[in-house]
NUGU-302780 format. One record per residue (C-alpha): chain; residue in three letters; x, y, z negated; residue number from 0. Coordinates in steps of 0.02 Angstrom, whole numbers, plus 50000, padded with zeros to 5 digits. Each point is the difference from the previous one (the first is absolute). Layout:
BEGIN
   c     r       X       Y       Z     k
   A   ala       X       Y       Z   NUM
...
This chain:
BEGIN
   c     r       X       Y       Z     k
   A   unk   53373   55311   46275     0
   A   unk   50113   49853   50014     1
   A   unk   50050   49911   49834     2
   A   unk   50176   50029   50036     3
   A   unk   49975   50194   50024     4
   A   unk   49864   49999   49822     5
   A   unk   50135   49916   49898     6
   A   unk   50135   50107   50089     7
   A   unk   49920   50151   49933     8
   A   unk   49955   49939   49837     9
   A   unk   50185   49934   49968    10
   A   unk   50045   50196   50029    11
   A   unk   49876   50050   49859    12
   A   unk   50085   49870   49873    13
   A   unk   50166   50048   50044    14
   A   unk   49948   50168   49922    15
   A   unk   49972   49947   49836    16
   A   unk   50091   49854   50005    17
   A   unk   50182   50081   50051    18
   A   unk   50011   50095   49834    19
   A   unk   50088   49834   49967    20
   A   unk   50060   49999   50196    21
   A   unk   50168   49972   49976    22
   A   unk   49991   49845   49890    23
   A   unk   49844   49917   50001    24
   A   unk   49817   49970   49977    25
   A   unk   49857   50099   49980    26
   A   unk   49972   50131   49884    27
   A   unk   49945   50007   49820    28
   A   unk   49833   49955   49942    29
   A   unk   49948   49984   50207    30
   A   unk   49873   49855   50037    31
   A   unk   49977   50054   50185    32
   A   unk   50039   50142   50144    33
   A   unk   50006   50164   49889    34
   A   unk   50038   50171   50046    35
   A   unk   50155   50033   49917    36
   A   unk   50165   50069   50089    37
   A   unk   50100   49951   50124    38
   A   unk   50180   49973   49966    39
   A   unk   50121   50163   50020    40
   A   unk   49958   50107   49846    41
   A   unk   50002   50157   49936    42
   A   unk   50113   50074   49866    43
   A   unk   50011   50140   49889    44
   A   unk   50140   50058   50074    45
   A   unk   50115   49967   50170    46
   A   unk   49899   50051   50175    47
   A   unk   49848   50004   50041    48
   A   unk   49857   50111   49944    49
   A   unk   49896   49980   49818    50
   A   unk   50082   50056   49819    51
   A   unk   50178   49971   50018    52
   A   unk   50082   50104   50152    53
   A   unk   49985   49990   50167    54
   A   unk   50160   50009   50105    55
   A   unk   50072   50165   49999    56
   A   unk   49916   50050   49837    57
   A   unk   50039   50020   49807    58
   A   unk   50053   49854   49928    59
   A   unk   50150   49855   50021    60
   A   unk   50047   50031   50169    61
   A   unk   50054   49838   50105    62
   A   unk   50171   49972   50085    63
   A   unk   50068   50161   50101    64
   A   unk   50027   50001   50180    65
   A   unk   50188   49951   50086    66
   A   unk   50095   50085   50094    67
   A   unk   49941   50022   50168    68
   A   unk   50035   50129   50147    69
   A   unk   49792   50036   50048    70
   A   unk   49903   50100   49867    71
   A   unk   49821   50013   50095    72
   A   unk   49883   49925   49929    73
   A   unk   49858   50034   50140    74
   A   unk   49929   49847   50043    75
   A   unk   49996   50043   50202    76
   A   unk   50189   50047   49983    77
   A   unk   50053   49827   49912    78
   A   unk   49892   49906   50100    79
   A   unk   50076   50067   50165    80
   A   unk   50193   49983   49916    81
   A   unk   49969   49831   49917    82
   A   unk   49931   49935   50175    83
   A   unk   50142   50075   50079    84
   A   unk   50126   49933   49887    85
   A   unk   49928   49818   50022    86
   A   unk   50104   49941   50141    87
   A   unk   50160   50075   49953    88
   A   unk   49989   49875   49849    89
   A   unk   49931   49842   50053    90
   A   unk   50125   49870   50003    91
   A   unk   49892   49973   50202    92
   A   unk   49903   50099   50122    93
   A   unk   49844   49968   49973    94
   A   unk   49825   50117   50071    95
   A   unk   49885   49942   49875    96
   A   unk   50044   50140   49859    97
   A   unk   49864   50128   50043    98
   A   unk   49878   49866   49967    99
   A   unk   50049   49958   49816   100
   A   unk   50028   50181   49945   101
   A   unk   49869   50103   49932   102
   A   unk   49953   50186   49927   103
   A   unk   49860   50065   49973   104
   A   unk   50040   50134   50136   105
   A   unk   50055   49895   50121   106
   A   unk   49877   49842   50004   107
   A   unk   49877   50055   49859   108
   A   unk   49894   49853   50011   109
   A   unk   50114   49868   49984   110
   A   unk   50093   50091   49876   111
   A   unk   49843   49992   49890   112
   A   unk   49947   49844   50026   113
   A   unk   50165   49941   49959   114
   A   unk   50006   50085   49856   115
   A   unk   49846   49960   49931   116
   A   unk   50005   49789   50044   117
   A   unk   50124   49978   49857   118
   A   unk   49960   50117   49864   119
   A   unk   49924   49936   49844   120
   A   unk   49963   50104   49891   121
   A   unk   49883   50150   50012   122
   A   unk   50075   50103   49877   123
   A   unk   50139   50023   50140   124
   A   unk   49891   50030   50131   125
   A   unk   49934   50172   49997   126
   A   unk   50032   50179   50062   127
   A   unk   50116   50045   49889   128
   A   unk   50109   49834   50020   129
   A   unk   50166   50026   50079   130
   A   unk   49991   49899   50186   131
   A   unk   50141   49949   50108   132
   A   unk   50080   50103   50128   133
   A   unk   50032   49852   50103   134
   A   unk   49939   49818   49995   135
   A   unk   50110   49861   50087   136
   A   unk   49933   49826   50039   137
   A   unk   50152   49910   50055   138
   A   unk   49970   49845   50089   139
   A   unk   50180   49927   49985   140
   A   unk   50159   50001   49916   141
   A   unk   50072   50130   50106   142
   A   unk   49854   50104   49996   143
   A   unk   50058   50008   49809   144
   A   unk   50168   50025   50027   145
   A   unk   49978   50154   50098   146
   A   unk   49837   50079   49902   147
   A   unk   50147   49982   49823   148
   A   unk   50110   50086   50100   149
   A   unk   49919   50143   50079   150
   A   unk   49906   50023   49840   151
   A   unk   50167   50015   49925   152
   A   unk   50057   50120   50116   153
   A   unk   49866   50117   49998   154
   A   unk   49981   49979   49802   155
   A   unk   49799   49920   49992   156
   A   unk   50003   49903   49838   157
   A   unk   49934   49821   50052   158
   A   unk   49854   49937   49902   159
   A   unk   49999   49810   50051   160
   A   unk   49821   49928   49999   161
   A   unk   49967   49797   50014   162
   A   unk   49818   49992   49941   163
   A   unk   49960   50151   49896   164
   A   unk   49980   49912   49837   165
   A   unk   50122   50101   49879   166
   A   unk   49908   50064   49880   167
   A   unk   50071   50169   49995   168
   A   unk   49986   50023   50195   169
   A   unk   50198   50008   49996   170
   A   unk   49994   49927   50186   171
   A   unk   49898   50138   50084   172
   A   unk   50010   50158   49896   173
   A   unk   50132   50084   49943   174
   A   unk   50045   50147   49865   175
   A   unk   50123   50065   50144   176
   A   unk   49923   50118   50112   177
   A   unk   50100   49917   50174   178
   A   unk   49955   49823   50027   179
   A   unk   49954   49871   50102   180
   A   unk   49914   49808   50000   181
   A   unk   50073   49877   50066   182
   A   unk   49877   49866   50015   183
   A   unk   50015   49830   50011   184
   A   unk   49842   49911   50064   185
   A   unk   50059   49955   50159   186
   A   unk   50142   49911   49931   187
   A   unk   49919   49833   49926   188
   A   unk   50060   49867   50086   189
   A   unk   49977   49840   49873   190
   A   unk   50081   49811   50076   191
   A   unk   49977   49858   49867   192
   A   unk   50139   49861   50034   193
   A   unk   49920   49842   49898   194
   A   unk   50142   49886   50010   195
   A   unk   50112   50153   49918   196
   A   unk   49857   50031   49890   197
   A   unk   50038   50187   50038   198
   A   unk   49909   50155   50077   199
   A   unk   50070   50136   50083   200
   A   unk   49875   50155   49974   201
   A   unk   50037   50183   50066   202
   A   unk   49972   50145   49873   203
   A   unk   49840   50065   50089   204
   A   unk   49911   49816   49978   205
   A   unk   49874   49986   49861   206
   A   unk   49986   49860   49889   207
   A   unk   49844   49945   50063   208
   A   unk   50104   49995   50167   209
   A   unk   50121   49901   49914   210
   A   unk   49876   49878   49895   211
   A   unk   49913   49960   50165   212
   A   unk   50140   49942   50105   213
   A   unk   50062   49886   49855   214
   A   unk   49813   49936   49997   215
   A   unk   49992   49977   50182   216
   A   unk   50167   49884   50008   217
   A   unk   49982   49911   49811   218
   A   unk   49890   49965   49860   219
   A   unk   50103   49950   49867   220
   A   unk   50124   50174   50026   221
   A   unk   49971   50160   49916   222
   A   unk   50076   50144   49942   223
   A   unk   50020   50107   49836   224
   A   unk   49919   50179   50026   225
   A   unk   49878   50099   49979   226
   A   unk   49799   49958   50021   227
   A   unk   49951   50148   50119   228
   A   unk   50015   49953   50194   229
   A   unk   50025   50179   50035   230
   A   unk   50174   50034   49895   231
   A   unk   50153   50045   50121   232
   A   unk   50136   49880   49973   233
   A   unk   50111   50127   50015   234
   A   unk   49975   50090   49851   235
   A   unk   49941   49861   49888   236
   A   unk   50138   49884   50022   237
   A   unk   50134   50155   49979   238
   A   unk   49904   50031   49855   239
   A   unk   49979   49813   49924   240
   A   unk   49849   49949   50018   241
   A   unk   49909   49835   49911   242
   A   unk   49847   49912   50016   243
   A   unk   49898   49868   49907   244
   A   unk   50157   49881   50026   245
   A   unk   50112   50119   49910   246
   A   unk   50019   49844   49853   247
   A   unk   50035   49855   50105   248
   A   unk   50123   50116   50132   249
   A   unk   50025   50164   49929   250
   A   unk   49977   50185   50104   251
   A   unk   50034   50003   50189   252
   A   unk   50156   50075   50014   253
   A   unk   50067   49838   49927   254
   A   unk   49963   49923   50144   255
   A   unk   50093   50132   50138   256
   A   unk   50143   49902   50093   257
   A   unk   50044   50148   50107   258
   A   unk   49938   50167   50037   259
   A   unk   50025   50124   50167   260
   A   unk   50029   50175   49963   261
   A   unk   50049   50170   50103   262
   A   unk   50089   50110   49874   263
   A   unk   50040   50181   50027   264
   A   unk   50121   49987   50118   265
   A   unk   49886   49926   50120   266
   A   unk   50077   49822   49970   267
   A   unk   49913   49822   50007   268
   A   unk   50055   49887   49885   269
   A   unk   49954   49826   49903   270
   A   unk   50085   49911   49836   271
   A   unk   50150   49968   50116   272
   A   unk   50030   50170   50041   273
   A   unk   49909   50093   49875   274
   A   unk   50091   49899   49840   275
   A   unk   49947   49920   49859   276
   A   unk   49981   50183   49868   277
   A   unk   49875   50066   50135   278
   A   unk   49914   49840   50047   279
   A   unk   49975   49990   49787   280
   A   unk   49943   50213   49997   281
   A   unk   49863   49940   50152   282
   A   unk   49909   49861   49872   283
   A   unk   49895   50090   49865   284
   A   unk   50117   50195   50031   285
   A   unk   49893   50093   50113   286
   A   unk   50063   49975   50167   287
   A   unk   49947   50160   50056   288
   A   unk   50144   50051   49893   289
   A   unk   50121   49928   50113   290
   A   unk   49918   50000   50202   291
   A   unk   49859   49955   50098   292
   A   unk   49998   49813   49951   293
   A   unk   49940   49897   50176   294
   A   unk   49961   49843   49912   295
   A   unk   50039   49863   49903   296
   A   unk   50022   49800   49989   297
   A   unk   49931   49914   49866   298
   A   unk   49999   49811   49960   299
   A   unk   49823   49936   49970   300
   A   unk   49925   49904   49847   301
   A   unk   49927   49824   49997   302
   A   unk   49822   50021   49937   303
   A   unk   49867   49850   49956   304
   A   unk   49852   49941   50121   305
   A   unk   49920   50059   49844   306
   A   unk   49987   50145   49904   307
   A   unk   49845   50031   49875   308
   A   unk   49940   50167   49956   309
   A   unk   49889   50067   49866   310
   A   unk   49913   50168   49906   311
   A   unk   49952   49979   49817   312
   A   unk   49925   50157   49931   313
   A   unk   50004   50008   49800   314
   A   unk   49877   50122   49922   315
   A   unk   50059   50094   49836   316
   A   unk   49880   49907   49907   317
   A   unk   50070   49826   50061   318
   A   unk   50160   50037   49911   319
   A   unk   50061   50065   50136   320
   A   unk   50164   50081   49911   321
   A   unk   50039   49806   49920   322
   A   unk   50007   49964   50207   323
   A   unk   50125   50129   50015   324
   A   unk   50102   49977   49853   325
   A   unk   50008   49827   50074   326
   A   unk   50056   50046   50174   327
   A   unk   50138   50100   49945   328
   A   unk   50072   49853   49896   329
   A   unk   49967   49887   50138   330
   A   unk   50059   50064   50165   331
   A   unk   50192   50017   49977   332
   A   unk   50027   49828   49981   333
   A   unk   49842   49894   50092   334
   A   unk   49990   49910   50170   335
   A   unk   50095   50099   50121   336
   A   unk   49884   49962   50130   337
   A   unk   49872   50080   49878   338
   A   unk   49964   50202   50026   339
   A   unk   49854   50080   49893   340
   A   unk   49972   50200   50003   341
   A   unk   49915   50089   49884   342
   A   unk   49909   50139   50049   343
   A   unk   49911   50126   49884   344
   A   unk   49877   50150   50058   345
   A   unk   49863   50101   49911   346
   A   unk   49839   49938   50026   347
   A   unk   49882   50152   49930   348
   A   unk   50034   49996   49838   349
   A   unk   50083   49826   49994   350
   A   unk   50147   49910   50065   351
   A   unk   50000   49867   50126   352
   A   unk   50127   49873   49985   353
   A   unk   50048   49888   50150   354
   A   unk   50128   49869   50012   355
   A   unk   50028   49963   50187   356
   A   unk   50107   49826   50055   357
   A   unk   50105   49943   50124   358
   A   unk   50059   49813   49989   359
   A   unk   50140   49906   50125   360
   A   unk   49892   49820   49987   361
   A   unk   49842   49954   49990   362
   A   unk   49852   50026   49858   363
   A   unk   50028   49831   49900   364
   A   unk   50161   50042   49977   365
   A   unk   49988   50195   49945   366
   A   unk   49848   49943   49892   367
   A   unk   50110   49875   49909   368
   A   unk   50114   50124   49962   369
   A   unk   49876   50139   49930   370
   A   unk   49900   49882   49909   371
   A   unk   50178   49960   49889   372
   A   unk   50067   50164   50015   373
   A   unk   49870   50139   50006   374
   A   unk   49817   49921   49984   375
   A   unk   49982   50190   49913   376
   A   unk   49954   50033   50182   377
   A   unk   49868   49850   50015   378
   A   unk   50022   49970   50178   379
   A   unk   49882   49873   50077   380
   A   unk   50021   49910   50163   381
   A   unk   49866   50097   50079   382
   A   unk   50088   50150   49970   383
   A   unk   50148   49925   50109   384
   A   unk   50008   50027   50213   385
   A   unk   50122   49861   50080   386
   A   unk   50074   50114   50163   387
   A   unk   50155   50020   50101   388
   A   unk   50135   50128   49957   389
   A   unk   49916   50109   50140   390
   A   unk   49847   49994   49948   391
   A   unk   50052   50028   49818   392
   A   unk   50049   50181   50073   393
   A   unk   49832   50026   50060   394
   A   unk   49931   49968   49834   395
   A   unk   50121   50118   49909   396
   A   unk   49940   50137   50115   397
   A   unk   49817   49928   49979   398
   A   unk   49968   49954   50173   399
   A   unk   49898   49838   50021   400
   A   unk   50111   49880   50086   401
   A   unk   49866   49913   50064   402
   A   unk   49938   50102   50088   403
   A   unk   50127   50139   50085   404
   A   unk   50118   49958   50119   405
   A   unk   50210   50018   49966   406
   A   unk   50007   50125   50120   407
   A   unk   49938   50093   49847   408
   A   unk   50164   50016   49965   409
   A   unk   50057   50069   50140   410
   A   unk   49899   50177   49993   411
   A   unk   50112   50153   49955   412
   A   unk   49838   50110   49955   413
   A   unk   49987   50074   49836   414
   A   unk   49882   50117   49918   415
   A   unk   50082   50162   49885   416
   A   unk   49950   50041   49839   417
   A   unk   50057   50077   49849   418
   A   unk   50120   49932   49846   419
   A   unk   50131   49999   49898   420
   A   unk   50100   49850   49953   421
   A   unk   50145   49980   49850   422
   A   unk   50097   49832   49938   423
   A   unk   50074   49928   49829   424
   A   unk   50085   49854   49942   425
   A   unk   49949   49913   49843   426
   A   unk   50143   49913   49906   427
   A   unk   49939   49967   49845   428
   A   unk   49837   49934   49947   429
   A   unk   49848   50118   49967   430
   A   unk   49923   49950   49829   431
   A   unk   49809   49964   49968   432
   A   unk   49978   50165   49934   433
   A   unk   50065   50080   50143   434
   A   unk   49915   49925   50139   435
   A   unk   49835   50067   49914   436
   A   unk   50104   50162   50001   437
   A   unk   49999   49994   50171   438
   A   unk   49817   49950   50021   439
   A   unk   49941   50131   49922   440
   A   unk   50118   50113   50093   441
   A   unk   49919   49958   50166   442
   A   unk   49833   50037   49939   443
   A   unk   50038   50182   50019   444
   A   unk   50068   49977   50168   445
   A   unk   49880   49956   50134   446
   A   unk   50126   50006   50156   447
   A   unk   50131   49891   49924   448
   A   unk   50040   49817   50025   449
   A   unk   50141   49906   49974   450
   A   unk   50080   49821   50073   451
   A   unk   50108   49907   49890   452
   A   unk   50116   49920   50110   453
   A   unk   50093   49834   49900   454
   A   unk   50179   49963   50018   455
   A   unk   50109   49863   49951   456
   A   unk   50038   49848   50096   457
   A   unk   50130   50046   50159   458
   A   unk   49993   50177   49920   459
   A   unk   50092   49953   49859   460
   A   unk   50130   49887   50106   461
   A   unk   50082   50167   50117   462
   A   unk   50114   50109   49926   463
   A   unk   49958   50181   49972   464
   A   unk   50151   50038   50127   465
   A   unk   49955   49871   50123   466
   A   unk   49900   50145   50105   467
   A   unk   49980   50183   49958   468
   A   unk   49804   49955   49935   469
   A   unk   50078   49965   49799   470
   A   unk   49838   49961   49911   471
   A   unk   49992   49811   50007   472
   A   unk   50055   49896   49821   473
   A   unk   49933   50089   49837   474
   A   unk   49852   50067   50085   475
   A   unk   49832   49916   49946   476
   A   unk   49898   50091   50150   477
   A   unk   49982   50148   50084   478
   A   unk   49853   50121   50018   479
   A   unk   49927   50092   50096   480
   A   unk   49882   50153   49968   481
   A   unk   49882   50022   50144   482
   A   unk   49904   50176   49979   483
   A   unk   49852   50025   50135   484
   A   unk   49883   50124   50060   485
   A   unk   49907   50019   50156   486
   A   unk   49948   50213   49964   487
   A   unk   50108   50115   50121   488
   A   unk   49983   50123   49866   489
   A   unk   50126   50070   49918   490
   A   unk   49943   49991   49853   491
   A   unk   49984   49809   50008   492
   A   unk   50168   49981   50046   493
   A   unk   50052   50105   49843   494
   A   unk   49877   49875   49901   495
   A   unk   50110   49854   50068   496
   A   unk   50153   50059   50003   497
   A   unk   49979   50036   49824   498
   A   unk   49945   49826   49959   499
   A   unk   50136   49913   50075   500
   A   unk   50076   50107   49869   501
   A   unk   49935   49975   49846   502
   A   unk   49994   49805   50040   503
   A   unk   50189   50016   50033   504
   A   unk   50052   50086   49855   505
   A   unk   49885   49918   49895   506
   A   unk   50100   49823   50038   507
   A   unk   50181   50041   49955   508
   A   unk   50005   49927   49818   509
   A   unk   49978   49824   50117   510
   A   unk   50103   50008   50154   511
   A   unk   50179   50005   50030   512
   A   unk   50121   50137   49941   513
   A   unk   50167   50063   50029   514
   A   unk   49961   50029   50132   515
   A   unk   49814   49980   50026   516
   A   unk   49990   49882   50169   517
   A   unk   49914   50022   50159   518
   A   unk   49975   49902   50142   519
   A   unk   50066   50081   50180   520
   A   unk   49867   49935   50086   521
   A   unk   49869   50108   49908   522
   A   unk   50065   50171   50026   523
   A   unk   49957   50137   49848   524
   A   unk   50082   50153   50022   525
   A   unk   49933   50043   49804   526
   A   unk   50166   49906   49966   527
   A   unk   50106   50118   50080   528
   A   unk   50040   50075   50195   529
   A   unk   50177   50032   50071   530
   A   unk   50046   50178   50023   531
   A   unk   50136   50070   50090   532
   A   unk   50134   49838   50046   533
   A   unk   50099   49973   49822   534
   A   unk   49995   49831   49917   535
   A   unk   49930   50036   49835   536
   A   unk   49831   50072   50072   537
   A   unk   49956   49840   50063   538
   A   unk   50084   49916   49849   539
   A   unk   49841   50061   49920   540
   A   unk   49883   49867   50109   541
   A   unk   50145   49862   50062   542
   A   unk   50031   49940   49833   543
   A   unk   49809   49959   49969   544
   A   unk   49999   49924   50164   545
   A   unk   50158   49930   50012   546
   A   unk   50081   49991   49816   547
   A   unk   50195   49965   50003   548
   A   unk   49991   49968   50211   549
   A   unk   49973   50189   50032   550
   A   unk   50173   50048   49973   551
   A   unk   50074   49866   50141   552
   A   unk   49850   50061   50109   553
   A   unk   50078   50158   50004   554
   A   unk   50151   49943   50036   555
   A   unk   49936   49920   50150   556
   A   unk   49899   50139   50068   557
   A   unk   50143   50117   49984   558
   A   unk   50135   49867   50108   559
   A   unk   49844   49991   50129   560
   A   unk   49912   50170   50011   561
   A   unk   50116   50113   49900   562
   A   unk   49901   50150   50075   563
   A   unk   49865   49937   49910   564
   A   unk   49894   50023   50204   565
   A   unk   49872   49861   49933   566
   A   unk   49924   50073   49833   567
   A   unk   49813   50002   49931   568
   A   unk   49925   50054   49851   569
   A   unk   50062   49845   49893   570
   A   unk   50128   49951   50119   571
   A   unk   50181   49940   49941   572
   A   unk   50108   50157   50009   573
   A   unk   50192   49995   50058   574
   A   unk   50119   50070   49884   575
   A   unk   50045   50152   50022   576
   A   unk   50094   50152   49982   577
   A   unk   49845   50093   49913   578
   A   unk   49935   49955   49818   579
């Protein structure tokens, strides 16, 4: 086996684990190496998708209901043959290439299943029972898009809209409706860096590892600020947000979009120009799968040091290990903002390991200067420190040796499914001593539970809460994240973690934020509520914890630009309408 094929194939099996922080960064908590936790896309107790909440169709918050639409079959043969049909009448060209991007699993089983399966994430949405697809598209080009919107449209398929597969809650390839479609973007993943612009253009169907190796390929000293996991679609994570170990020194991704391509229901292509400025603001951090099939974006690049130093310091409990924390936490808002330091906790049998994992824009003189004054708590030693590029620093976040693989790493779009369940808080105001033990002991009882501790502050705290729909920036000491795994396709085991991530969640209320309690879009938990029917105050329930103050103009948007709500999910932004 070549060494770019082994590290190819273990970069899958860390993307597993290490993607129940996916959408921002690093790997997961407690993790010293490859481990065999989940791949991003997660399960949920309720939304689609088999396990305890309801599948689509049954009991249970229903998601958005079909539009209108003139064809009411929903036999895969008969859509197949109608949808193919329909294909030319819409596209804005003639073009003969349509019968090779469509699939069903009547027509062209094969591909149809292998499509399917290439992008799904998550086991727990990947049985019998699961809900599939009546048709998968595979456009190739902008018009391909235009007319697979339109004829889905016309023959009322719901479009689920699937860049890489990492939402959490499988929103972009199942659905709680019983007619619909994905449209899949993996062909679409053009990326063009343009140095002297410092900008990339990057299609929605790209990866980030696509992305991070043509900016390594043409510079050293750019970067950009996302997420850790090569395998990511930029699609969805940049509509989302998105951050990365930069997110102090440059904030989330989405504040660095200078123009977006979209096709909106209407089968239209525009940019900022066209689109205007309220969309082009809904597209950064507001789901863009609540507005169109989003094509790509432009984003201006960072400037990023020769060198950046990384290092892992793990603090047993017995090594005062809470003291370390209590000293992060009063630390991180207001240190270097080159500096980045998770913490990561997990259950270690009947212990907890604590891990504080680094990323630093200069080199190890430097960062060791500044923990020796600031946090020696941590007693990092220059051995502990590894001098590397910003590329490499990626490797080392997902635990690849860097001196050893090849980039082109980066450039594999294989993952490997699993099981999980992933939920998010904010933490605004300090956790005491006594609490922090709290929590320790908490965690004891939960052996499938970790959590990352991801520190804000720094560019955070300089961008308005209005400045993009994502509103949790100043006030916010760090997020978390609450990564439940299990490997067991039993049901029983899923019950067992489903009810952890739980007890974990509801055990941390008295320290996160309140009024409402805040969630980040990025990690989908349809716990916090699912839209039913179309009316605004369904998904009031879950925009306000994503989205605060932002979700009323959100709606506002989506109703001026899909006011028959055609592009809808589970957690989508509804139009307003006529019903309640």
């Amino acid at each position: 086996m070549s060494r770019v094929v082994f590290f190819s194939l273990l970069l899958l099996i860390i993307c597993l684990f290490f993607t129940s922080f996916s959408n921002g960064a690093g790997p997961p908590a407690g993790s010293k190496g490859p481990a065999k936790g989940p791949s991003p896309g997660a399960p949920g107790s309720k939304g689609p998708g088999p396990g305890k909440g309801p599948s689509p169709g049954a009991s249970g918050p229903k998601g958005p209901g079909p539009g209108p639409g003139p064809v009411s079959s929903s036999d895969p043969g008969s859509l197949y043959k109608s949808f193919l049909d329909c294909l030319p009448t819409q596209s804005p060209q003639p073009d003969p290439s349509f019968s090779t991007i469509v699939y069903s699993s009547t027509a062209n089983s094969s591909a149809y299943t292998k499509t399917l399966q290439d992008h799904i994430r998550n086991k727990r949405y990947n049985v019998a029972s699961t809900p599939k697809p009546v048709i998968i598209a595979t456009p190739k080009k902008e018009s391909h898009v235009q007319a697979i919107v339109l004829c889905a449209k016309k023959l009322n398929i719901q479009i689920k809209i699937r860049s890489g597969g990492h939402d959490y809650e499988a929103i972009s390839y199942v659905s709680s409706e019983k007619k619909f479609m994905i449209l899949d973007m993996f062909n679409i993943r053009k990326v063009d860096i343009n140095i002297p612009a410092q900008t990339a253009y990057v299609e929605a169907g790209a990866q980030l590892g696509d992305l991070y190796y043509r900016i390594w390929e043409k510079s050293k000293v750019h970067g950009f600020p996302s997420g850790v996991c090569p395998t990511i679609g930029v699609g969805g994570h940049l509509s989302g947000s998105g951050y990365g170990t930069m997110i102090r020194k440059y904030g989330l991704s989405i504040d660095h979009i200078t123009d977006a391509k979209i096709v909106t229901a209407n089968g239209k292509v525009m940019d900022r120009k066209t689109m205007g400025e309220d969309l082009f603001w809904a597209l950064r951090g507001g789901s863009g799968s609540s507005f169109g099939v989003v094509l790509s974006f432009t984003v201006k690049l960072v400037s990023v040091p020769k060198v950046t130093t990384v290092f892992r310091i793990e603090k047993p409990v017995e090594q005062n290990a809470i003291d370390a924390i209590m000293k992060w936490q009063s630390i991180m808002p207001t240190i270097d903002n080159d500096l980045f330091i998770r913490l990561l906790l997990s259950t270690n049998k009947n212990s907890i390991r604590t891990v504080f994992i680094a990323n630093f824009l200069g080199d190890s003189s430097r960062v060791l200067a500044l923990m020796n004054k600031s946090f020696p708590e941590l007693g990092v030693k220059k051995e502990d420190c590894h001098e590397v590029t910003w590329f490499q620093s990626l490797f080392y976040w997902a635990e690849i040796d860097y001196n050893k693989s090849k980039p082109e790493v980066f450039l594999d779009r294989k993952t490997v499914p699993n099981f999980f369940k992933r939920k998010s808080d904010y933490v605004q105001t300090p956790i005491q001593k006594a609490g922090w033990s709290a929590i320790f002991n908490k965690l004891k009882g939960l052996d499938k539970v970790a959590m990352g501790f991801n520190p804000y502050g720094g560019k955070m705290s300089e961008i308005a809460a209005n400045a993009t729909p994502m509103p949790h920036r100043a006030g916010n000491l760090y997020k978390i994240q609450y990564s439940i795994n299990w490997g067991e396709s039993d049901p029983k085991a899923t019950e067992n973690g489903l009810k952890q991530a739980k007890d974990i969640f509801e055990f941390m209320t008295t320290y996160v934020s309140k009024n409402p309690r805040g969630a980040f879009t990025n990690y989908r938990d349809f716990d916090i509520g699912v839209r039913s029917g179309d009316g605004f105050n369904s998904g009031k329930v879950y925009g306000e914890k994503y989205y605060k103050g932002n979700y009323e103009r959100l709606v506002k948007i989506k109703t001026a630009v899909d006011p028959d709500n055609f592009f809808r999910n589970e957690q989508s932004i509804p139009a307003q309408s006529k019903k309640g």
